[in-house]
N, C-alpha and C positions, 0 to 999 in steps of 0.2 A: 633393246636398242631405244634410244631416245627417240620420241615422236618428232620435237622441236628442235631445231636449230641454238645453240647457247651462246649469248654474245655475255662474257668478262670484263669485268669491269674493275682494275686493280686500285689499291692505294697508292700512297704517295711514294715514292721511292722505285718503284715500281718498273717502270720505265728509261731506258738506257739515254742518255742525252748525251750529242755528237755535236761538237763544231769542226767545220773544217781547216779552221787553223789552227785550233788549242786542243783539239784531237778529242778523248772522251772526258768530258764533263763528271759523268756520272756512270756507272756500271760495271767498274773492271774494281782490282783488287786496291792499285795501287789510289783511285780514289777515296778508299777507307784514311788514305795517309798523307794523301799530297793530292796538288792538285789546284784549277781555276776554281775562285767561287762558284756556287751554285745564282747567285746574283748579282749585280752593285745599283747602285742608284742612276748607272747611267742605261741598266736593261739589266736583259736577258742574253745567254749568248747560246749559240744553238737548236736540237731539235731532239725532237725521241726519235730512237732508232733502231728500237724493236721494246719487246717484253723481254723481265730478268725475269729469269727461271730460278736464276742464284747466282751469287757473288765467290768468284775462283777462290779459294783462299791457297793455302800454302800444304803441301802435301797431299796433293789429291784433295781436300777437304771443298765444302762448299758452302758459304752461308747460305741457306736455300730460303728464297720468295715466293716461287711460285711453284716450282716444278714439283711438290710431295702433291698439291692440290690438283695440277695439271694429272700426276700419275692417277691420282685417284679418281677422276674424273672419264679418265681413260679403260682404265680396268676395271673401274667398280660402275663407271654411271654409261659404258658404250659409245663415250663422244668420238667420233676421228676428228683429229687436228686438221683443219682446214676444210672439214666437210660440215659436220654439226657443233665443233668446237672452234671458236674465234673469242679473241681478245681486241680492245678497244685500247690502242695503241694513242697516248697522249704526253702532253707535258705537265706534269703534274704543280708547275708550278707557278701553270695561268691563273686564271679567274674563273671560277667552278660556272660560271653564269654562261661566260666562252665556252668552256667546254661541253654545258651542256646542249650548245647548238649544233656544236662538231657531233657530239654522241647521239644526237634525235637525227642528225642526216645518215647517221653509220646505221642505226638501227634499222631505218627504211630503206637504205643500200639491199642490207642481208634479208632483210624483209622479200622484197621483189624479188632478189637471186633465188633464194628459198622457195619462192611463190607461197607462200606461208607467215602466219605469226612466230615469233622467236620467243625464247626465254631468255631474261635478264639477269645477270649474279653479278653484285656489287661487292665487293670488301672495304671493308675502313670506310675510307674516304671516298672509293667508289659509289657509296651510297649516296649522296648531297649531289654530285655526276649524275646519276639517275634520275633524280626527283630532279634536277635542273632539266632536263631534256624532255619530262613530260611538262615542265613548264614550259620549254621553249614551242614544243609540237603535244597537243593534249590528245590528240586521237592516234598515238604510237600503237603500230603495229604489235604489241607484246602480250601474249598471254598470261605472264606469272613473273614478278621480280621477287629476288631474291635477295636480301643482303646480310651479311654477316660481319659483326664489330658494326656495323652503319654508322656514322658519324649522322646521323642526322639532325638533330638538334647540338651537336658541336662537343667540346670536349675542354676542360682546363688544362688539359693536357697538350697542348696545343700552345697556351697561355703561357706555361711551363718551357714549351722550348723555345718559344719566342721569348721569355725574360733570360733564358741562362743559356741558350744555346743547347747543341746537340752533338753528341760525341758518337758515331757507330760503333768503333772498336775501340779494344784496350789499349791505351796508348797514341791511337790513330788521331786523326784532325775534327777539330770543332767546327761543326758550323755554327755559323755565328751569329747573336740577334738580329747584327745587320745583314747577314744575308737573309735570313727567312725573312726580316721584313722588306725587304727590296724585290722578293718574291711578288708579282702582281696579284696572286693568290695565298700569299701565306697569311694574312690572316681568315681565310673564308672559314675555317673551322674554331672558330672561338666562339664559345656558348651565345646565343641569340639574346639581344635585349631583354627581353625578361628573366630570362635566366642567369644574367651575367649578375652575381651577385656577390655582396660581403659580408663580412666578419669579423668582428662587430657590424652589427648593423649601422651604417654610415649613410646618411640619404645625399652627403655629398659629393660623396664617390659614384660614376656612372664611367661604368668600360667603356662606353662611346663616344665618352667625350677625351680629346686628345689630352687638355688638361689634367684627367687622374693620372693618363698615364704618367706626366711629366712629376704629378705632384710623390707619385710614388713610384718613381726610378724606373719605372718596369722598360724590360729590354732595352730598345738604341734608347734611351734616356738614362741610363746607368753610366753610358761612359761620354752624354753629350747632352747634357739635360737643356741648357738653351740654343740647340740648335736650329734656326729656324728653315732649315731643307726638311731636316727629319720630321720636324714639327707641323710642313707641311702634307711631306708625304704621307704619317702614320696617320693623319686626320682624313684626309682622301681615303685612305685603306678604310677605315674605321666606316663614313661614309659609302662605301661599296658594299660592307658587308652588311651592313644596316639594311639596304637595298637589295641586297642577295636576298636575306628572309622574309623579307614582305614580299618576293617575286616567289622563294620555295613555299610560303603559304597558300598562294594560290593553284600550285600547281595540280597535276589531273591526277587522280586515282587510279593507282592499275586493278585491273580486272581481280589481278590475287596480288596479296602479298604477303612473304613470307619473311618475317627478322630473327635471324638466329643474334641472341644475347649471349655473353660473357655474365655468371654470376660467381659470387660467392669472396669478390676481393671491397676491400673497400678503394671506394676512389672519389678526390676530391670535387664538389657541385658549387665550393665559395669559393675566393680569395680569401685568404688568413692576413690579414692586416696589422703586423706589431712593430712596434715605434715607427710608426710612416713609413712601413714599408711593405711590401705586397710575399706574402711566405707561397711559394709555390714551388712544392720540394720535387713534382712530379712521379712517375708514375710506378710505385714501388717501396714509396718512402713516405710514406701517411703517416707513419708513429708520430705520436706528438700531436699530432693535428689535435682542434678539438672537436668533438665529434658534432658539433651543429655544423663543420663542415663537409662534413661526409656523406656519402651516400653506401650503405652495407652494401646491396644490389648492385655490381658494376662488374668490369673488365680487368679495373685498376685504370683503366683510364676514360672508359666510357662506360653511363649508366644503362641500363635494360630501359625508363622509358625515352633518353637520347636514342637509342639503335632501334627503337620503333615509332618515331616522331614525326609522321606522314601524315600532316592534317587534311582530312577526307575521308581519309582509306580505316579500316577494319583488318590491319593484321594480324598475320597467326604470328602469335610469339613463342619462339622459342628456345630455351633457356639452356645453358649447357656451364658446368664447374672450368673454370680455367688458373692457370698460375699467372697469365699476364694478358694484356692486350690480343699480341701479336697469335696466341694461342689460336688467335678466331680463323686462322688463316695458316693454319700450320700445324694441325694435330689432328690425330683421328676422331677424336670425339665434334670436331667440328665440319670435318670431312664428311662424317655419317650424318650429320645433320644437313650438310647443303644435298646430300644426293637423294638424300629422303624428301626434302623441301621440291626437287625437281622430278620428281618420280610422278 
């Protein structure tokens, strides 16, 4: 049986979002296909309204997100649901900086209830969540964080579905660069100024300044290049995230830490840049690429030293073969590795 208490920490999509007049935002089948934006430039509409387990699909079938990890958490690592196992119920489409003050107050909620230190297990994008919350509170009650796929140092992948948008299912609806960018958090996961880099080597292209983006079409500049709302908005965003990594640089070191990595695909660390334009085929589709863009070490969408990038800390790295990203968080081989991480 677990000693500690596990508080979950999911990625983006993660979470069911409800409004009360436009009904499910995000969560159900028919949102694969139709549906309110997930954003517009005038907000956000809604809230989360629990954890997806999985998405209904048609025939009994289920697209599943959490529930293979939940099961095995449950049969294989002892946790009871709602005694030693809890999840960290959020919108994933604030500002990781917000949310990680919401997650430093949850932790220390379950902390007291507990009368105990917890352990922390981050996915994807949960990981940035994490390390924001020891920035917001540096002496968190947590014995051992765990993250798996971590987005910690950021992803082009990211970059990818903020230029060309993001399709879930065959056939089903896009979202679109102007929703992720109307997100107050969609861009918090694009690779950190130093990292944000090109190909060819260009010194007057800089991801942070709003200008590249404009000069090279990327995302709501593809279909509104002199707009000056979006011109303002994506420069503000751009500024936030800026801000996010000088505040996640500082943040406190946990006690342990554990990073389970995605290796053995390649996945893109530039932007490909030909005739003024930014190539960002995302995550699957590297052929072509040329390979000073690439990094062999990855997920396919995140690198091994991205999903261990916790300046301070001395983590244990651990490395696991995957066919795609989402593997990190939905296959045995990364199942055995988070309940060994919390053993």
């Amino acid at each position: 049986m677990p000693t500690r208490p596990l508080l979950v920490v999911p990625g983006l999509f993660s979470s069911e979002l409800y409004d009360e007049r436009l009904g499910f935002i995000w969560g159900r089948l028919r949102q694969l296909y139709f549906g309110p934006p997930l954003a517009t430039l005038e907000g956000v509409r809604g809230r989360p309204l629990g954890i997806l387990r999985g998405i209904p699909l048609i025939f009994g079938m289920t697209y599943d997100l959490l529930g293979a990890l939940e099961r095995a958490l449950i049969e294989g690592g002892g946790y009871r649901l709602g005694e030693t196992l809890h999840y960290f119920v959020y919108d994933w489409r604030l500002r990781v900086l917000d949310l990680g003050v919401e997650l430093a107050a949850e932790i220390r909620r379950l902390a007291e209830a507990a009368g105990s230190d917890i352990d922390v297990l981050g996915l994807s994008n949960g990981g940035p969540v994490i390390r924001a919350a020891f920035a917001a509170d540096r002496s968190l009650p947590v014995q051992r964080v765990v993250t798996s796929g971590g987005a910690h140092a950021g992803a082009l992948e990211t970059l990818a579905c903020l230029n060309a948008g993001f399709q879930f299912a065959p056939l089903g609806r896009r979202v679109t660069p102007e929703q992720f960018a109307a997100c107050p958090g969609g861009l918090d996961s694009i690779p950190p100024p130093a990292a944000a880099r090109f190909w060819p080597e260009d010194s007057s292209l800089d991801l942070y300044d709003v200008e590249t983006w404009r000069r090279l079409r990327l995302s709501v500049f593809r279909r509104h290049p002199d707009d000056p709302t979006w011109t303002r908005v994506l420069a503000e965003r751009l500024a936030g995230v800026r801000t996010l990594y000088e505040t996640l640089a500082g943040a406190a070191a946990p006690r342990r830490l554990i990073c389970i990595c995605g290796t053995g695909l390649p996945t893109q660390v530039r932007v490909v840049v030909e005739k003024g334009r930014a190539v960002l085929p995302g995550e699957g589709r590297m052929n072509g690429l040329p390979k000073e863009a690439l990094d062999p070490d990855g997920d396919g969408a995140i690198t091994v030293p991205a999903a261990s990038d916790w300046r301070g800390s001395e983590p244990e790295v651990v490395r696991i073969g995957v066919t795609r990203h989402r593997d990190m968080v939905r296959t045995r081989p990364a199942f055995d590795a988070i309940l060994t991480a919390l053993r």
